[in-house]
C-alpha positions as CSV (number, residue, x, y, z in Angstrom):
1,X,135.1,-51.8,19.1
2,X,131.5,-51.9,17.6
3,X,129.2,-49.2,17.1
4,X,125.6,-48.9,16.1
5,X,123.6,-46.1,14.9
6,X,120.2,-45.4,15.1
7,X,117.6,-42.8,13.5
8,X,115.4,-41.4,17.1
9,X,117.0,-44.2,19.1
10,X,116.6,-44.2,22.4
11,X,118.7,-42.7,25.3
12,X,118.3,-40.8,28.9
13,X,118.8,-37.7,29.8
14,X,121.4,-38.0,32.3
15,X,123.4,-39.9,29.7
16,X,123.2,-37.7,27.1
17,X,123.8,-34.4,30.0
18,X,126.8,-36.4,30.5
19,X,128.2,-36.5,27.0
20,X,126.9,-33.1,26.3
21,X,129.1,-31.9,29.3
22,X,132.2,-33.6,27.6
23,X,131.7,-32.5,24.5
24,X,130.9,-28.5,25.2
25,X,133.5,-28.4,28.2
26,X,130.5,-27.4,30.2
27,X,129.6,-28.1,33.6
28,X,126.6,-31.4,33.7
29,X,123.3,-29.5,33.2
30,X,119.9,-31.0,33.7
31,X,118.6,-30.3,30.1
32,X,115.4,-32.7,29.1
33,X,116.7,-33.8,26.3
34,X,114.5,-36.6,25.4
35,X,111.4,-33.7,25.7
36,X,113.3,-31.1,23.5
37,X,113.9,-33.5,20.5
38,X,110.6,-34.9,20.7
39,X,109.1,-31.4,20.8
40,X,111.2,-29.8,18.6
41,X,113.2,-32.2,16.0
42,X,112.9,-34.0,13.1
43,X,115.2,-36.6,14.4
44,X,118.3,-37.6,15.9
45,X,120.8,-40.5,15.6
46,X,122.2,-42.2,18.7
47,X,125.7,-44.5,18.5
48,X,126.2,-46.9,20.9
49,X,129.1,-49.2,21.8
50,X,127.7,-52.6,21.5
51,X,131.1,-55.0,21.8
52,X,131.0,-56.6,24.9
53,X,127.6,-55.2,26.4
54,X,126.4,-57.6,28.7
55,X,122.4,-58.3,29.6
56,X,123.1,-56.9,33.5
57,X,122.9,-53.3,32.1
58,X,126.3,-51.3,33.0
59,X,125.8,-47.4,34.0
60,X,125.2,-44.8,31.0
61,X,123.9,-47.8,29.1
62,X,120.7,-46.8,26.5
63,X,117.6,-48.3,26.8
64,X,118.3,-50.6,24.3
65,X,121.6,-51.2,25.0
66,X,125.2,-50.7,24.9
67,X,127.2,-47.4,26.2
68,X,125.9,-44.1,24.4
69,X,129.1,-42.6,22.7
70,X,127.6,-40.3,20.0
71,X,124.7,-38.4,19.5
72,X,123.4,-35.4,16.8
73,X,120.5,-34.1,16.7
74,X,118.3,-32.8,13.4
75,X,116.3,-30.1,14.0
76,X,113.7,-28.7,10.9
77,X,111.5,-26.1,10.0
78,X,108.7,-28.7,9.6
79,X,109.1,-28.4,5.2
80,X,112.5,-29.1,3.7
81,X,115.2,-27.8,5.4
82,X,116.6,-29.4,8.4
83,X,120.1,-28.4,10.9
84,X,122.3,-30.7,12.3
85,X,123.0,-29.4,15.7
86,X,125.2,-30.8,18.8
87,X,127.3,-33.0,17.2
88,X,128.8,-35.3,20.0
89,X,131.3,-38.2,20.1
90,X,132.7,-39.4,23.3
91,X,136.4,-38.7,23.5
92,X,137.4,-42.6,23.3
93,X,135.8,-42.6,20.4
94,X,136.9,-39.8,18.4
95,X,139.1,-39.8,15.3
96,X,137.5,-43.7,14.2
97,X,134.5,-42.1,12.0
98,X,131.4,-42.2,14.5
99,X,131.1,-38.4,14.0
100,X,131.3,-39.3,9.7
101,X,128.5,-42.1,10.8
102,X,126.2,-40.4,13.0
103,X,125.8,-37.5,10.5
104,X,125.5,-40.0,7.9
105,X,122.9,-41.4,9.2
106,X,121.1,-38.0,9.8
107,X,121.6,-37.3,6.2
108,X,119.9,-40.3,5.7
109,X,117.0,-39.6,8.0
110,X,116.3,-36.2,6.5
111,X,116.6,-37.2,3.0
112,X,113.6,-40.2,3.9
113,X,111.8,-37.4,5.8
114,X,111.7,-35.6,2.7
115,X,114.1,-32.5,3.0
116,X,115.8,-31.2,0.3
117,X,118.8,-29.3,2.0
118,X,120.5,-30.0,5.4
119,X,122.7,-27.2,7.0
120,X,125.0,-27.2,9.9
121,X,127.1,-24.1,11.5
122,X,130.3,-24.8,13.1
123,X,133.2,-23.0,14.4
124,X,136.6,-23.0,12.2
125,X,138.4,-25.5,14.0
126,X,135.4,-28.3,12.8
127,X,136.0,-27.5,8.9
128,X,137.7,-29.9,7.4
129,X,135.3,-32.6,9.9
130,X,132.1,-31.1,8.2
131,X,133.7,-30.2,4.4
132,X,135.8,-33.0,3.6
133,X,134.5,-35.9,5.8
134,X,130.7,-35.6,5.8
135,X,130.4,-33.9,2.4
136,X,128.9,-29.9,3.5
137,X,129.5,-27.4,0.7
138,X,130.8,-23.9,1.9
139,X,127.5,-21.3,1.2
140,X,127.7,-17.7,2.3
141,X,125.4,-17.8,5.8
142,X,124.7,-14.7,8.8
143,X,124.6,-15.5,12.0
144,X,123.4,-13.1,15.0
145,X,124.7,-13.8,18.3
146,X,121.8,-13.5,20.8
């Protein structure tokens, strides 16, 4: 298995519904995803499987190729502070550090972009993913459920 990552890389929308769905145990949904992040985002980082991708183009591949298996998206407040939000990693996938590499890479991105902190909410179950793998430091936070 190869992967590659890539800061605002390429994907469609049905693709990323797709993976979206399987990570969020939600039914498909037809979000416009590729108009959100351009809107609203400081960046994103796509993985894609790349071993074994042949030039016919199998379904779900990205635009530039290769099966889309992982995606997070960076949003910011346009200054220095940026969110890493919908972490996703296709379930064939999972447990071989794509999820450590994508946010990696979106450390990467908004560190180059200029921001000085990058925060992430999760729920419990996701802590020792966020603290121990991808470095986050525990910081007291609110939250208000809309």
């Amino acid at each position: 298995m190869q992967v590659t990552y890539e800061w605002r890389g390429d994907f469609d929308d049905g693709t990323l519904n797709a993976l979206h769905s399987q990570g969020f145990g939600h039914s498909t949904l037809p979000i416009g995803w590729w108009e959100q992040v351009q809107r609203h985002s400081l960046g994103w980082v796509v993985a894609r499987e790349t071993e074994g991708v042949g030039k016919g183009g199998a379904p779900g591949e990205a635009k530039a190729g290769g099966r889309l298996v992982g995606f997070v998206n960076v949003a910011w407040d346009g200054g220095v502070h940026a969110f890493v939000l919908d972490t996703l990693v296709d379930r064939e996938f999972q447990r071989r550090g794509v999820g450590t590499s994508l946010v990696a890479e979106a450390v990467r991105g908004a560190r180059a972009a200029g921001c000085e902190w990058l925060h992430v909410d999760f729920d419990d179950e996701h802590r020792p993913f966020y603290f121990d793998a991808c470095g986050f430091q525990p910081t007291n936070a609110g939250l208000i459920a809309l």
